[in-house]
N, C-alpha and C positions, 0 to 999 in steps of 0.2 A: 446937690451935686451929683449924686448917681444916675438922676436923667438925664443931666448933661450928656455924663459919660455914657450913657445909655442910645442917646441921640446920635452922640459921634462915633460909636459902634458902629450902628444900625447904617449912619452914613459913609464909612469905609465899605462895610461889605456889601454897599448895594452899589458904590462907586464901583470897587473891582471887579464886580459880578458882570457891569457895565460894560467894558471894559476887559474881559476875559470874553465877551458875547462879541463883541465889536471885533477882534483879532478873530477869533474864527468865523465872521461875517467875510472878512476879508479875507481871508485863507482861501475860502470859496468859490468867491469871484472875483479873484483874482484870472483877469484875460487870458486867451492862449497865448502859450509861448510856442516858437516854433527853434525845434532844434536843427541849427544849419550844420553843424557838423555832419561828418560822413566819415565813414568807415570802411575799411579795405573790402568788407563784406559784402556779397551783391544779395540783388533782390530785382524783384519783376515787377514791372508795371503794366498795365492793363492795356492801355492804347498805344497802336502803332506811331513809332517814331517822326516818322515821312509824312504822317498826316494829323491835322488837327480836328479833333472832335470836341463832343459836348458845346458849352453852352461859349460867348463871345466873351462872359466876366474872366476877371482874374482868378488864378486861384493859388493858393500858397505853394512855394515856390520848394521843391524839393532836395535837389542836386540840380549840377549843372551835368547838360549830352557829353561835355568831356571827361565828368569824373566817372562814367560810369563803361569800366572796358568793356567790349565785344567779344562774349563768349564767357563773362561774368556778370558783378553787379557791385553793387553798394548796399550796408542798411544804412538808415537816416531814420533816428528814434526809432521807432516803434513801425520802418516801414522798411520793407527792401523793393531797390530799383535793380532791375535787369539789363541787360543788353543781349538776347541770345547768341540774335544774327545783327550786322549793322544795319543802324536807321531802326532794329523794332524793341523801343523800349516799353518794359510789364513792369507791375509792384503788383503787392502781396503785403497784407501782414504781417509782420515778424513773429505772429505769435504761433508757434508751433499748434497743430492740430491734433496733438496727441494727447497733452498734459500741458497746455498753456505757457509754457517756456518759452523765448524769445530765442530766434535762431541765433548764432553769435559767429557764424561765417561763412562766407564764400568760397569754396574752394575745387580744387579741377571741375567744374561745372554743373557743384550742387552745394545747395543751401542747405548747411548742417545744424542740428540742434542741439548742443550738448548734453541735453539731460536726460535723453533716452535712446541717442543714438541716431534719431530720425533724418532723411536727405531727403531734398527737395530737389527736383531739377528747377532748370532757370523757366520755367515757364508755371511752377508752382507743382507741379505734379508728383505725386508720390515717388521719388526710387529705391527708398529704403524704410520701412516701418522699424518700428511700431506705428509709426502714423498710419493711419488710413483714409484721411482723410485729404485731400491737396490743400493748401496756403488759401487762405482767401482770397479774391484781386478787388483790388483798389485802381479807382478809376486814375488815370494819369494821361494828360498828352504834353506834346512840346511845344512851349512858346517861345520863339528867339533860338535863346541856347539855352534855354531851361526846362526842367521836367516840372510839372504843373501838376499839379493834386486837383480833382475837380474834372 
């Protein structure tokens, strides 16, 4: 009787072990998701508004040309869309260049960082350190009435 029980030990903890591997197999690759939400928050994209660049494919769809005012922007996840002047939409990073904090608003005509104080103007550029660094850009153009990653 104890190898039974021995047996069906042995085959519990090799099933959950299964089965604990399996869940974090899928945790892993598990697909992108794209966050469409946006936030009052701007941010800057790389390619002008007025013109299409890069390649002819699609690319994931970031905000739409009207959520993002002129003379501000929007963040979207982990990206900020711009509008400086109309028709020339930038993105950037959200990830601050100082201490990797995520910028978390748009306001009179710079992208703030709350966790050290850092502004960015809308074109990514330094206005206020600690940073020293500008935003990184992220390639964007527009297709239709959408801002385009890619």
């Amino acid at each position: 009787m104890d190898i039974n029980a021995e047996v069906t030990r042995k085959a519990v903890l090799t099933g959950a072990g299964v089965g604990v591997a399996a869940v974090a197999l899928a945790a892993c690759s598990s697909g992108s998701s794209s966050d469409a939400g946006t936030s009052s928050s701007s941010g800057s994209a790389e390619s002008s508004g007025s013109a299409s660049s890069g390649s002819a494919g699609t690319g994931e769809a970031l905000t739409k040309t009207a959520d993002v005012p002129v003379g501000s922007g929007v963040i979207v996840g982990k990206t900020v869309v711009t509008q400086p002047t109309a028709g020339d939409f930038k993105a950037f990073s959200a990830v601050c260049t100082h201490s990797g904090c995520l910028v978390n608003k748009i306001a009179d005509g710079t992208i703030d960082c709350p966790c050290h104080g850092s502004k960015f103007s809308l074109d990514g550029a330094v206005v206020d350190g600690p940073a020293e660094k500008p935003l990184e850009p992220v390639s964007v153009r527009v297709q239709g009435d959408s801002i385009v990653q890619g």
